[in-house]
TORTOR-412152 format. One record per atom (N, C-alpha, C, O): atom name; y, z, x. Coordinates in steps of 0.05 Angstrom, whole numbers, plus 5000, padded with zeros to 4 digits. Each point is the difference from the previous one (the first is absolute). Layout:
% TORTOR-412152
+------+------+------+------+
: atom :   c2 :   c3 :   c1 :
+------+------+------+------+
:   CA :    Y :    Z :    X :
...
+------+------+------+------+
***
This chain:
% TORTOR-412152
+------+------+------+------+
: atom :   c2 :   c3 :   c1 :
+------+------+------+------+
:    N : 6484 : 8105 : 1961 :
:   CA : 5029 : 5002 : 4999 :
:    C : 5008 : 5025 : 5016 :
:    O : 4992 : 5022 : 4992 :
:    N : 5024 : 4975 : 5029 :
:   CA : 5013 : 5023 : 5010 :
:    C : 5032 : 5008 : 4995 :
:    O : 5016 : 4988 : 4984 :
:    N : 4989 : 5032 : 5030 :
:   CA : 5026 : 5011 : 4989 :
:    C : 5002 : 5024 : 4979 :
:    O : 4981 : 5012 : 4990 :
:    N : 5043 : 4990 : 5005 :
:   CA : 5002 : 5045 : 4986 :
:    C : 4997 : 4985 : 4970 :
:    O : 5013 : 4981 : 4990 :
:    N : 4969 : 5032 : 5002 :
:   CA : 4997 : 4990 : 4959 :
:    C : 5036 : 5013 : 5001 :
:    O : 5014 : 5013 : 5015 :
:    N : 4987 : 4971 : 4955 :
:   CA : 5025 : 5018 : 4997 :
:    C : 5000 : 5028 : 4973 :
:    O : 4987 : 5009 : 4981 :
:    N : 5037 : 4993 : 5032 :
:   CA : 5005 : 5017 : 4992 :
:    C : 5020 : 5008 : 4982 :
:    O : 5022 : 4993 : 5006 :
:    N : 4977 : 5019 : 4975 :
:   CA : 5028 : 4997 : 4979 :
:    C : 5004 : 5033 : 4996 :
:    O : 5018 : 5007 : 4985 :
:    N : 4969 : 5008 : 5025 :
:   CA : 5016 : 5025 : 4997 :
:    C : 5013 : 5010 : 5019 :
:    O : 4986 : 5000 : 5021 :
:    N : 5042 : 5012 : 4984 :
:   CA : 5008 : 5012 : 5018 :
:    C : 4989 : 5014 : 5019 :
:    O : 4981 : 5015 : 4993 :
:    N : 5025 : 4984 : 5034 :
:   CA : 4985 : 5021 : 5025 :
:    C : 5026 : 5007 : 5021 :
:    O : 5015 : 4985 : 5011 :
:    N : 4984 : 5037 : 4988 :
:   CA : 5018 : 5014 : 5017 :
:    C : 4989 : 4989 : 5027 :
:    O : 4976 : 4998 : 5008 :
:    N : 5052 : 4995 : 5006 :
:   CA : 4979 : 4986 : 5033 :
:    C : 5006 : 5017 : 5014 :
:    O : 5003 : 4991 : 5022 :
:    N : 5002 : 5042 : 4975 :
:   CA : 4981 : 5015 : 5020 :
:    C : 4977 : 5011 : 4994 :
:    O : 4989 : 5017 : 5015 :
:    N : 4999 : 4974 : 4960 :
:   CA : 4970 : 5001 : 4996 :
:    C : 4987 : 4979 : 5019 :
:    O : 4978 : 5004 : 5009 :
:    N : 5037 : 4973 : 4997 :
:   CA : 4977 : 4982 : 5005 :
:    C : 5002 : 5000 : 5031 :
:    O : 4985 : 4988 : 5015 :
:    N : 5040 : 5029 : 4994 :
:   CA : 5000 : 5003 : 5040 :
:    C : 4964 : 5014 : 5004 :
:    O : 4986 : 5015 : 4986 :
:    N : 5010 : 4974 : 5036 :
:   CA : 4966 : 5012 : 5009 :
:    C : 5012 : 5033 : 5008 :
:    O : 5021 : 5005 : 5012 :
:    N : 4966 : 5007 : 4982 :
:   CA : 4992 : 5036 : 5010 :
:    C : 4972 : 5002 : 5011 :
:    O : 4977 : 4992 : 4994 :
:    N : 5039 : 5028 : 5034 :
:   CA : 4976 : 5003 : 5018 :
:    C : 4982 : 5031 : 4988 :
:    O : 5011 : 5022 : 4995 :
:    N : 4960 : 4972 : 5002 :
:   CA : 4988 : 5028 : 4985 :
:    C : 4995 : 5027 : 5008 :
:    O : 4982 : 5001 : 5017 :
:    N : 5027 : 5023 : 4977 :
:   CA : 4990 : 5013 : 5025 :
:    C : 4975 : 5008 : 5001 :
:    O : 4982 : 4997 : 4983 :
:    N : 5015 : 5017 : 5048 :
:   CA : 4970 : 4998 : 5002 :
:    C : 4990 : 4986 : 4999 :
:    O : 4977 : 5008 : 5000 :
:    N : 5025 : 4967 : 4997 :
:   CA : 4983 : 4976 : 5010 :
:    C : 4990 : 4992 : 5025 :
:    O : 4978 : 4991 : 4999 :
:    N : 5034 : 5010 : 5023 :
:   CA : 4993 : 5000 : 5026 :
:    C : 4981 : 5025 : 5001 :
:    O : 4978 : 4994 : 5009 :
:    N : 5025 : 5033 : 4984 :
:   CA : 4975 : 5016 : 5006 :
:    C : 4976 : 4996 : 4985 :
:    O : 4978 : 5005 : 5009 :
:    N : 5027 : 4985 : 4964 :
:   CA : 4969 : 4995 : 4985 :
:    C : 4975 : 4976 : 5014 :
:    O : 4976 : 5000 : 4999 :
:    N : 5055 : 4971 : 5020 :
:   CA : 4986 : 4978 : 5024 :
:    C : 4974 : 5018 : 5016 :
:    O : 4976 : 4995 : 5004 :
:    N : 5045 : 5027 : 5002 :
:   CA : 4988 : 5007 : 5030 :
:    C : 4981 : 5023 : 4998 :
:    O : 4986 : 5006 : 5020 :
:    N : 5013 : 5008 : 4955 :
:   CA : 4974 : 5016 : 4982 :
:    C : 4976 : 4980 : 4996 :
:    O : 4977 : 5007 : 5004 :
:    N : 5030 : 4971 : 4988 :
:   CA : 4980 : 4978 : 4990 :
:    C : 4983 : 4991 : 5031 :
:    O : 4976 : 4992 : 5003 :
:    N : 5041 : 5012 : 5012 :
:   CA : 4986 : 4989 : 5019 :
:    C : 4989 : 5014 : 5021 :
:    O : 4982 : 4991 : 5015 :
:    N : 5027 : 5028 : 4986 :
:   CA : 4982 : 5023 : 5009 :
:    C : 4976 : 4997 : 4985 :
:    O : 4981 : 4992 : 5013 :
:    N : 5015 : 5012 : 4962 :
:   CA : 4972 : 5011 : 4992 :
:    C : 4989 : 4978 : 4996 :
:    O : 4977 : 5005 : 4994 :
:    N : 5031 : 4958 : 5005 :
:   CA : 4979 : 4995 : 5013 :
:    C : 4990 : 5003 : 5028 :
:    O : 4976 : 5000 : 5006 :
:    N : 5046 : 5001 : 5012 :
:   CA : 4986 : 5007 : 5023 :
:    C : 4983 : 5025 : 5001 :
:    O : 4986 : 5003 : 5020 :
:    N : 5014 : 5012 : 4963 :
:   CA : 4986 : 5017 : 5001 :
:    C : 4968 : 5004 : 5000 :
:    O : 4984 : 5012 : 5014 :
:    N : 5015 : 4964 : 4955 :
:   CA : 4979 : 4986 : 4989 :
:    C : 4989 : 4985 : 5023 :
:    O : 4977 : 5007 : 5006 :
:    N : 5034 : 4976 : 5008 :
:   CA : 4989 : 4980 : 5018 :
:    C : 4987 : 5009 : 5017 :
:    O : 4976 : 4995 : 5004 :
:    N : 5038 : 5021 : 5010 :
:   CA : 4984 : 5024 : 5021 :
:    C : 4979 : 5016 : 5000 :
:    O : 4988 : 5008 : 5020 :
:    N : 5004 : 5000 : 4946 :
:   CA : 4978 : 5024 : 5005 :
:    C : 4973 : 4981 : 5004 :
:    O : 4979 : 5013 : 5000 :
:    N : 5018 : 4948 : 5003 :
:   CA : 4974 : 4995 : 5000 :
:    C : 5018 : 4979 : 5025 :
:    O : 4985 : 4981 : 5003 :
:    N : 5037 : 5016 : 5013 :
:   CA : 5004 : 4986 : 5020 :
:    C : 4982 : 5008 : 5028 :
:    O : 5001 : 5024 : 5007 :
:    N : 4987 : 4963 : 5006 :
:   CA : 4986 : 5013 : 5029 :
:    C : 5016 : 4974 : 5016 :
:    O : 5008 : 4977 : 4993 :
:    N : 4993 : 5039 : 5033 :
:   CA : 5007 : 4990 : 5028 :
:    C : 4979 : 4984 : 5012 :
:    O : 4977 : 5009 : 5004 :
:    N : 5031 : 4959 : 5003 :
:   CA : 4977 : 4996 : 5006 :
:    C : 4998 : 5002 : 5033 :
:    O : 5022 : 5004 : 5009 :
:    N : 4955 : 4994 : 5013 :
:   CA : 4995 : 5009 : 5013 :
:    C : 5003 : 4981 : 5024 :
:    O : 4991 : 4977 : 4999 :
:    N : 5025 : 5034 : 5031 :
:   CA : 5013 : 4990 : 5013 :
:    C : 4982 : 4979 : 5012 :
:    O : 4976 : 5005 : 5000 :
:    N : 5033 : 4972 : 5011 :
:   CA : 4991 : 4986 : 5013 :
:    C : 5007 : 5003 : 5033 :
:    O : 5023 : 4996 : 5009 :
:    N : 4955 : 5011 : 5007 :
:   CA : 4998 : 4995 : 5030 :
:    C : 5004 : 4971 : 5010 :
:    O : 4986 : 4984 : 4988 :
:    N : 5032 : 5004 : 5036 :
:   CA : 4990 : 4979 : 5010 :
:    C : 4968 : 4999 : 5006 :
:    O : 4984 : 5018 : 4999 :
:    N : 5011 : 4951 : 5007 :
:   CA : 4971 : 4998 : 5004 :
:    C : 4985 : 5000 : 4980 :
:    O : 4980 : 4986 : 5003 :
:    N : 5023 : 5025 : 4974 :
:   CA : 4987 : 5005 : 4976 :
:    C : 4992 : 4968 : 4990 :
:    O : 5014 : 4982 : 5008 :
:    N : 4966 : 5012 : 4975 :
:   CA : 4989 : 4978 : 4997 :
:    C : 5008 : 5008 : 4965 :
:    O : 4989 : 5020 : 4989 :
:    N : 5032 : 4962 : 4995 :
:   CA : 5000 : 5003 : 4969 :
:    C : 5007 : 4964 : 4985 :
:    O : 5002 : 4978 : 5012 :
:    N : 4998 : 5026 : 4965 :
:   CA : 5006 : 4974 : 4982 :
:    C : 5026 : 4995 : 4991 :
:    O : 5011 : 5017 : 4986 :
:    N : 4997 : 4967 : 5018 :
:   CA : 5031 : 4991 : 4997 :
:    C : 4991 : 4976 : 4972 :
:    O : 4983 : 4982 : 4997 :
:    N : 5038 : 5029 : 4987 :
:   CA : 5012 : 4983 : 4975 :
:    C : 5013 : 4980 : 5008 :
:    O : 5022 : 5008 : 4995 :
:    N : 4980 : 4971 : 5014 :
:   CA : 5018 : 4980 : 5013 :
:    C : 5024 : 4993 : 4982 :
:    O : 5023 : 5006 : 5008 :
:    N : 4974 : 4985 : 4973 :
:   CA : 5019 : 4996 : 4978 :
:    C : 4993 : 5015 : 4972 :
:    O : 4989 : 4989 : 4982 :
:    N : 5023 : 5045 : 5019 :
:   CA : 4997 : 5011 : 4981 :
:    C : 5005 : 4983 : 4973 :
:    O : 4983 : 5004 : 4982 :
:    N : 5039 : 4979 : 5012 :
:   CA : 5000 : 4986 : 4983 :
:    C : 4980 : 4983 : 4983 :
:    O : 4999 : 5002 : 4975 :
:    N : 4984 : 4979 : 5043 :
:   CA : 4976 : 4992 : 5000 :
:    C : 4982 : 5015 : 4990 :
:    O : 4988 : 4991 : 4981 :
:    N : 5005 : 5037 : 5029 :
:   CA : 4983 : 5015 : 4988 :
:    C : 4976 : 5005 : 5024 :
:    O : 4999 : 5004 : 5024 :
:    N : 4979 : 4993 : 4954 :
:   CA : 4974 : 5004 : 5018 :
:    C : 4990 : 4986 : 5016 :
:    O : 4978 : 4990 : 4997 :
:    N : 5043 : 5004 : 5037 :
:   CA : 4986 : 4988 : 5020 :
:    C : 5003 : 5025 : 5023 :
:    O : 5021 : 5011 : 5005 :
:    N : 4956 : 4992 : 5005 :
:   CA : 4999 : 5023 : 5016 :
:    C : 4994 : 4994 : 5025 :
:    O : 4977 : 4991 : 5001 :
:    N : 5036 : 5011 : 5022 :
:   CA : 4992 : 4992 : 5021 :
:    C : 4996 : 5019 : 5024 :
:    O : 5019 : 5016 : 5001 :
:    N : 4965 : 4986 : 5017 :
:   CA : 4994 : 5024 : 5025 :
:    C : 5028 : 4993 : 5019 :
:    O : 5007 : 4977 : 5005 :
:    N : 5006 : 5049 : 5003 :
:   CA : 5010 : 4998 : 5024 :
:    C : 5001 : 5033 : 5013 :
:    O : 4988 : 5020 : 4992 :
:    N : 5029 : 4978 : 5027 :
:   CA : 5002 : 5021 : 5011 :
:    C : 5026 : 5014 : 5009 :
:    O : 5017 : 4987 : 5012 :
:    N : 4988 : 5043 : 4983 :
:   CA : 5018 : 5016 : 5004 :
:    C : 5020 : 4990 : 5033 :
:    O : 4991 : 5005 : 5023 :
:    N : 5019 : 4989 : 4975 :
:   CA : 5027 : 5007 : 5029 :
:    C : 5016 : 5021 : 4998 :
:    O : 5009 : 5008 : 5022 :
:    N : 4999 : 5004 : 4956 :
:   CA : 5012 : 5022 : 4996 :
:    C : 5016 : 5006 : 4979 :
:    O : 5001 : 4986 : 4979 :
:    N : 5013 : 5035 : 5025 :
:   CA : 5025 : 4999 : 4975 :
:    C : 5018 : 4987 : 5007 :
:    O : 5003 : 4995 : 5024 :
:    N : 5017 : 4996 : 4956 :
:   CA : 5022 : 4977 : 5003 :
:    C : 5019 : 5026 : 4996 :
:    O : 4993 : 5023 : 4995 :
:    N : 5029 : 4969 : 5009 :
:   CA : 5031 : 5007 : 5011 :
:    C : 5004 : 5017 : 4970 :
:    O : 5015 : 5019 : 4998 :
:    N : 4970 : 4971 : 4982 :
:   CA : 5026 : 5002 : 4966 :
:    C : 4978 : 5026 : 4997 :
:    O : 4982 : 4999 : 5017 :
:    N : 5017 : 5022 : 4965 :
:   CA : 4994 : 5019 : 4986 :
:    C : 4968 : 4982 : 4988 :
:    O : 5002 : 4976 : 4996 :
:    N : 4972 : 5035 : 5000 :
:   CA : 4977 : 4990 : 4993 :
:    C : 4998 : 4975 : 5004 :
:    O : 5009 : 4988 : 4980 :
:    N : 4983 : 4996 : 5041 :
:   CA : 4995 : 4974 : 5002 :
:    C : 4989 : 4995 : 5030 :
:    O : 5010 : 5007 : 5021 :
:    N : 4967 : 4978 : 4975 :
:   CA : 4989 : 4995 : 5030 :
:    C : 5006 : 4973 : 5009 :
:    O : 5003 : 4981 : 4984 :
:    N : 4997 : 5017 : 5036 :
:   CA : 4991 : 4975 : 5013 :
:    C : 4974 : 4996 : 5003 :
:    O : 4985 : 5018 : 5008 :
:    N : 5005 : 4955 : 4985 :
:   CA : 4977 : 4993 : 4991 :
:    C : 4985 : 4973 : 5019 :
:    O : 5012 : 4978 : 4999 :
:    N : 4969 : 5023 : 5014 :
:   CA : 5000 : 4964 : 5002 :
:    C : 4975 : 4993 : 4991 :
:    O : 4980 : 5014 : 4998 :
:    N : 5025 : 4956 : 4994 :
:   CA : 4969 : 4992 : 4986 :
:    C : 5011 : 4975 : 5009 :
:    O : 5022 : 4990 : 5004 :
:    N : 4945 : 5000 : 4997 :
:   CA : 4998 : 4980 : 5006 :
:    C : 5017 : 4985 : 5021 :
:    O : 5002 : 4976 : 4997 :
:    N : 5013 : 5037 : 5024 :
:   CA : 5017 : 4993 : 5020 :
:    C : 5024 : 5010 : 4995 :
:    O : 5012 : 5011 : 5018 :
:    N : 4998 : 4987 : 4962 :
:   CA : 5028 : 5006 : 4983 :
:    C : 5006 : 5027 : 5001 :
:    O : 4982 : 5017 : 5002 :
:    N : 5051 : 4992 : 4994 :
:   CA : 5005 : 5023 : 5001 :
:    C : 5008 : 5018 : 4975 :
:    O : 5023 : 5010 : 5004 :
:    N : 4970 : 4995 : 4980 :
:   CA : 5013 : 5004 : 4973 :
:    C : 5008 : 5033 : 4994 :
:    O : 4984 : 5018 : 5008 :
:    N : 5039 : 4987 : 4981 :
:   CA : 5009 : 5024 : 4995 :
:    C : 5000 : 5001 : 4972 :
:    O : 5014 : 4986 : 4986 :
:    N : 4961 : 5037 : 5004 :
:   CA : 4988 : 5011 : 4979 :
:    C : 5002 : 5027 : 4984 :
:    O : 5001 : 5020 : 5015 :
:    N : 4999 : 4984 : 4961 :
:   CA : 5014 : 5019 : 4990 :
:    C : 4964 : 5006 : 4986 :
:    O : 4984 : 4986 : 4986 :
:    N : 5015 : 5052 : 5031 :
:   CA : 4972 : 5007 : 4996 :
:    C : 4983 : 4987 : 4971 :
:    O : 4979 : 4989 : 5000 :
:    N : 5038 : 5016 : 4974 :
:   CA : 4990 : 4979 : 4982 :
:    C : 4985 : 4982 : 5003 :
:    O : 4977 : 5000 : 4993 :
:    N : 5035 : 4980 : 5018 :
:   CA : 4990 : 4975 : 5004 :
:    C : 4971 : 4999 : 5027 :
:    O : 4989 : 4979 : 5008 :
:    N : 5007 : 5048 : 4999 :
:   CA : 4976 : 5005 : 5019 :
:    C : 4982 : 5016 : 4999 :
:    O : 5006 : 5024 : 4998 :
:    N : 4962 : 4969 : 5003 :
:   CA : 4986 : 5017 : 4988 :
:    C : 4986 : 5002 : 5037 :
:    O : 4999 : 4983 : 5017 :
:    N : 4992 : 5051 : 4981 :
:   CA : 4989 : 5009 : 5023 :
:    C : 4969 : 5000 : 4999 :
:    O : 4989 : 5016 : 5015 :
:    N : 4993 : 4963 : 4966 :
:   CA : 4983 : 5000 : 4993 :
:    C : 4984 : 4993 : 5039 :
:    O : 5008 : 4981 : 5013 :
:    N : 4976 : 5033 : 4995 :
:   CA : 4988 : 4983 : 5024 :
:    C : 4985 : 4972 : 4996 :
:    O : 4986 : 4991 : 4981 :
:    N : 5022 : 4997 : 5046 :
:   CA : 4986 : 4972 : 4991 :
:    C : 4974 : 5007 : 5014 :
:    O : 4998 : 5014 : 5020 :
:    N : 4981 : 4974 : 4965 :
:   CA : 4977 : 4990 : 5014 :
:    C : 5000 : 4998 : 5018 :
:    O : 5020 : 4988 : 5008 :
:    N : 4958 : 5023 : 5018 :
:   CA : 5003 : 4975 : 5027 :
:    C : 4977 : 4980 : 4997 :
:    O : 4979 : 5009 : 4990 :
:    N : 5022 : 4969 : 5017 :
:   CA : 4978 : 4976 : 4994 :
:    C : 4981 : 5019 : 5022 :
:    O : 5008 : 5017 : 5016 :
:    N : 4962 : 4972 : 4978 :
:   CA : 4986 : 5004 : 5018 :
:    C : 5000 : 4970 : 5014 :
:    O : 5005 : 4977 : 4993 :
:    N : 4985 : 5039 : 5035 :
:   CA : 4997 : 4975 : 5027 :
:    C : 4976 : 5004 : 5009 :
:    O : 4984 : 5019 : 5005 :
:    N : 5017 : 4950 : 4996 :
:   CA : 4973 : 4996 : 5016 :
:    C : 4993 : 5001 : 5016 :
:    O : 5016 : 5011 : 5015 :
:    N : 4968 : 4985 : 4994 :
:   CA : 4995 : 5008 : 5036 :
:    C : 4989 : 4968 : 5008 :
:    O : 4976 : 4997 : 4994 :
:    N : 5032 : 4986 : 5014 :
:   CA : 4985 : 4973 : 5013 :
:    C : 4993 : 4993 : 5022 :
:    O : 5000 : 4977 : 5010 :
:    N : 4991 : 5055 : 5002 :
:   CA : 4974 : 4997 : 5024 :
:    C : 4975 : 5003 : 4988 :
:    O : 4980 : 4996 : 5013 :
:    N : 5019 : 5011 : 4957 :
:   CA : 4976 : 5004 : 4991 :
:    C : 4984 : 4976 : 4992 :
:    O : 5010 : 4986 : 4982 :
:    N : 4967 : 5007 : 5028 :
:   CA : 4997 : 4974 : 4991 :
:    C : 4986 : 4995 : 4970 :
:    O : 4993 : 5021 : 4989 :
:    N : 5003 : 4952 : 4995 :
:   CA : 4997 : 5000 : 4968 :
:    C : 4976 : 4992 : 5007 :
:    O : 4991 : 4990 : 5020 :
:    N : 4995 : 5018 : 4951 :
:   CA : 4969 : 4997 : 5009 :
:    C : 4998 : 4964 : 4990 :
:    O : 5016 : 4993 : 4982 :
:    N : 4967 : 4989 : 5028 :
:   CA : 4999 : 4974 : 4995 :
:    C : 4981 : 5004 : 4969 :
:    O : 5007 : 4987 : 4980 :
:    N : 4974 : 5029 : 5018 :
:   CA : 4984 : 4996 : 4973 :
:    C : 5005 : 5012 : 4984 :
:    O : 5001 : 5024 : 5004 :
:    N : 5006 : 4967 : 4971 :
:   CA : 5005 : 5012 : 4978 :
:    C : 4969 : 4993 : 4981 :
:    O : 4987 : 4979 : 4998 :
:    N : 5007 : 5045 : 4989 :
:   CA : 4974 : 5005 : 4982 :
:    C : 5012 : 4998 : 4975 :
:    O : 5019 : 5013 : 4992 :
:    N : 4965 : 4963 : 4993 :
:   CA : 5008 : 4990 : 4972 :
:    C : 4969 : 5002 : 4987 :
:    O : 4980 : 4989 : 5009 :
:    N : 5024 : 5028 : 4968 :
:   CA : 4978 : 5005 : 4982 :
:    C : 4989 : 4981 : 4988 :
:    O : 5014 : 4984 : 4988 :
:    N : 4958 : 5014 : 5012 :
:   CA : 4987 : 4977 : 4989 :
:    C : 5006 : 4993 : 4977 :
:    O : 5017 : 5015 : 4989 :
:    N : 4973 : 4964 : 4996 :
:   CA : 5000 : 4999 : 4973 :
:    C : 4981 : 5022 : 4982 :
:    O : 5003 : 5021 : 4986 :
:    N : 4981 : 4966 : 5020 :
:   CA : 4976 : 5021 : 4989 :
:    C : 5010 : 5028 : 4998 :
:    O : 4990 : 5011 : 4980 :
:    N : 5025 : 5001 : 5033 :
:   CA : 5008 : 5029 : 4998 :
:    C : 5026 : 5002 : 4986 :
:    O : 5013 : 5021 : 5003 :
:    N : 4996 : 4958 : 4980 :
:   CA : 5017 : 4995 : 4987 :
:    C : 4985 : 5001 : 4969 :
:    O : 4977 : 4992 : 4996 :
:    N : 5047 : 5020 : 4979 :
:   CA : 4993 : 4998 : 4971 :
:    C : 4996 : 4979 : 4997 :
:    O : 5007 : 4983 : 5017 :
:    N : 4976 : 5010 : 4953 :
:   CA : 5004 : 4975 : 4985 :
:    C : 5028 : 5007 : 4984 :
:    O : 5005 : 5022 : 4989 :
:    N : 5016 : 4951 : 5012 :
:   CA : 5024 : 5022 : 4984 :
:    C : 4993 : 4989 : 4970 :
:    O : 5011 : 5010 : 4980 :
:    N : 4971 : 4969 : 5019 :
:   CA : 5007 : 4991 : 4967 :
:    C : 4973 : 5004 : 4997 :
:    O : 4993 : 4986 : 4981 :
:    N : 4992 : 5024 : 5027 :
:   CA : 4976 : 5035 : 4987 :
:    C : 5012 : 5016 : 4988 :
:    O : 4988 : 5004 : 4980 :
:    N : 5027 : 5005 : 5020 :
:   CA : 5010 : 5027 : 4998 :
:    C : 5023 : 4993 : 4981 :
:    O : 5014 : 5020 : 4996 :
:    N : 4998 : 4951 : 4987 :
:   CA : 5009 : 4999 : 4985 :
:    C : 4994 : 5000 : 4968 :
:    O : 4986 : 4980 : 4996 :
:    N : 5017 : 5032 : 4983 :
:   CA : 4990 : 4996 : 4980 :
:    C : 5002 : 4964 : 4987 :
:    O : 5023 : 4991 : 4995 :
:    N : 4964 : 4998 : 5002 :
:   CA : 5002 : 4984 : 4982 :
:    C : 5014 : 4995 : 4968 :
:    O : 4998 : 4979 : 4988 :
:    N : 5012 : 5039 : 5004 :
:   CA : 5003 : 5005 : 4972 :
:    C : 5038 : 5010 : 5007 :
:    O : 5009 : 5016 : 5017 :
:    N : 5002 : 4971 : 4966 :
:   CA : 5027 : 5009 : 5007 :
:    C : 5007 : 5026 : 4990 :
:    O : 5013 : 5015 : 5015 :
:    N : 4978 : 4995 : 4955 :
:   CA : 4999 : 5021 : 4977 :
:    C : 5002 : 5023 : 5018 :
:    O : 5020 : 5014 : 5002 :
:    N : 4957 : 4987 : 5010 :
:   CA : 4976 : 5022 : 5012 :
:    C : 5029 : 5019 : 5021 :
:    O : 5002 : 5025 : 5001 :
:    N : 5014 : 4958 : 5013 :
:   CA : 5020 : 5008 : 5022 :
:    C : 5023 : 4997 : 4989 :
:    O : 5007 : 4977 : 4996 :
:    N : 5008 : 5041 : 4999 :
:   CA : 5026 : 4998 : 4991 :
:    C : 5028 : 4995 : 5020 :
:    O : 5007 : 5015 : 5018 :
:    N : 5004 : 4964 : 4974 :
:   CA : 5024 : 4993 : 5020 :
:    C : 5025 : 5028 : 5016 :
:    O : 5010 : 5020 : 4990 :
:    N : 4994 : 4972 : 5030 :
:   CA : 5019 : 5028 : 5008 :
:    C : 5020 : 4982 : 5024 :
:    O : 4997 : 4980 : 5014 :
:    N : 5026 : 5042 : 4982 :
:   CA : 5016 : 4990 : 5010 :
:    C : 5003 : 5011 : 5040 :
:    O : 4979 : 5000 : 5014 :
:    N : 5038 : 5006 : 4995 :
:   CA : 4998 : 4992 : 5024 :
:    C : 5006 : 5038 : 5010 :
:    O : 4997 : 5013 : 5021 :
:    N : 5012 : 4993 : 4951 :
:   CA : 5001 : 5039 : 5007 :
:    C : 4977 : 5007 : 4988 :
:    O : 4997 : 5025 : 5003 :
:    N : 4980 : 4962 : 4980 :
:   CA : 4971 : 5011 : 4993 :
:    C : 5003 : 5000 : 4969 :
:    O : 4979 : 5003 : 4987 :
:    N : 5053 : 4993 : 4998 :
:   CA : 4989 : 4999 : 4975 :
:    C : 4996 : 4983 : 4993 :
:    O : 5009 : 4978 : 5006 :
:    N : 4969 : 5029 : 4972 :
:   CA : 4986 : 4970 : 4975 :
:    C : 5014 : 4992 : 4988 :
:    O : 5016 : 5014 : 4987 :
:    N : 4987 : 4955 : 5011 :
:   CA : 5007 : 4991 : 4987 :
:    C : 4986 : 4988 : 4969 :
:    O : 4975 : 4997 : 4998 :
:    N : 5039 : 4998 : 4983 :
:   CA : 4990 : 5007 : 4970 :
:    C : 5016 : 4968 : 4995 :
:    O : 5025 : 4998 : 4997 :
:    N : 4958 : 4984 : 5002 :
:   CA : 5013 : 4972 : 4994 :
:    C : 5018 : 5003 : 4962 :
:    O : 4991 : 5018 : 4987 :
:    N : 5022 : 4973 : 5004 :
:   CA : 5003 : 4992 : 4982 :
:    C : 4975 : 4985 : 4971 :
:    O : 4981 : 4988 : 5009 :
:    N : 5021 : 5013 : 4965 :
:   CA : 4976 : 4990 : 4994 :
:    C : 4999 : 4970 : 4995 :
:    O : 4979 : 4990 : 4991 :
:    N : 5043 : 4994 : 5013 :
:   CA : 5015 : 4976 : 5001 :
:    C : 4983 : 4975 : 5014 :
:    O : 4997 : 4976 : 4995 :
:    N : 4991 : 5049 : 5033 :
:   CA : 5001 : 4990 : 5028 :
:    C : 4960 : 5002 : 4999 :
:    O : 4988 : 4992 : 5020 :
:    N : 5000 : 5017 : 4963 :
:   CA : 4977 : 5009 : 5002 :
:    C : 4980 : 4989 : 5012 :
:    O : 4983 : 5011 : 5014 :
:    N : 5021 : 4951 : 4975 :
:   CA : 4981 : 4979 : 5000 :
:    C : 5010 : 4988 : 5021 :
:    O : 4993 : 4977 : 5001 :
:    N : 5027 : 5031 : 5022 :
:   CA : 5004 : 4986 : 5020 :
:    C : 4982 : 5008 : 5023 :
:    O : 4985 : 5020 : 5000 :
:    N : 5016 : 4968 : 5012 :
:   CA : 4986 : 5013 : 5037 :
:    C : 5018 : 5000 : 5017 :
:    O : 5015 : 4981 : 5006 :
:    N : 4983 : 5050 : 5006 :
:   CA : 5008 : 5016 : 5018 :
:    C : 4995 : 4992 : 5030 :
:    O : 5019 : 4999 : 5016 :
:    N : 4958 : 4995 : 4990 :
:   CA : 4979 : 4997 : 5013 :
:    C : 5013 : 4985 : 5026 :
:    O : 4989 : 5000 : 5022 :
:    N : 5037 : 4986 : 4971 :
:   CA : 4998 : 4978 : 5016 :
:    C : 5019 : 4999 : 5022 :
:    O : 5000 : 4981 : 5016 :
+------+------+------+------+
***
């Protein structure tokens, strides 16, 4: 239910005209200073980008974590923001959205080198027995999971086999 509850006692209606408070506009602009204050003593500058520079572009910050290689063309016209191109495209990026991480360079091959035709494959015989070397007895080896801990079956589960 909306609307004024009522009311049954008298009110003078220059109590109820709005009054402006004083000092209110300086307590705004106190408040906001010291957070800026706060914000600043752990804010850092982040560090300029050169054309040519090889970095990772956020394509759709919205999206989130898709990171893609392009490269610096320069600063754009507006206050912190580069021009960017990736992948053919020209995109104007706000340093945020770009990390100066270096990319990799692939290594290259060289295909005057010629490939050898024989490849050497180890005999059998110089190969384990692999089910030698397994215990027979399920007890004896205790189950583990895929980070190394044991697993401890339930006692429910005792008379079943694992094994399989």
């Amino acid at each position: 239910m909306s609307g004024a509850a009522p009311d049954v006692l008298p009110t003078a209606s220059q109590l109820l005209q709005p009054q402006l408070i004083p000092n209110e506009p300086k307590k705004l602009r106190d408040n906001k200073l010291k957070q800026k204050h706060y914000y600043d003593r752990s804010a850092k500058d982040l560090p300029p980008l050169r054309p040519g520079d090889t970095v990772y572009v956020q394509k759709d910050p919205l999206l989130g974590k898709t990171w893609v290689p392009g490269i610096v063309q320069g600063q754009s016209y507006t206050p912190r923001t580069y021009d960017i191109e990736v992948q053919g495209c020209a995109f104007r990026c706000n340093p945020k959205h770009v990390s100066s991480t270096p990319v990799k360079q692939r290594e290259t091959v060289d295909v005057t080198e010629p490939v050898p035709e024989t490849v050497s494959i180890p005999e059998m015989s110089e190969q384990m027995d692999v089910n030698a070397e397994r215990p027979q007895n399920n007890e004896s080896m205790p189950m583990r999971t895929a980070s190394g801990k044991s697993v401890k079956l339930p006692a429910q589960y005792s008379d079943y086999d694992h094994s399989k």
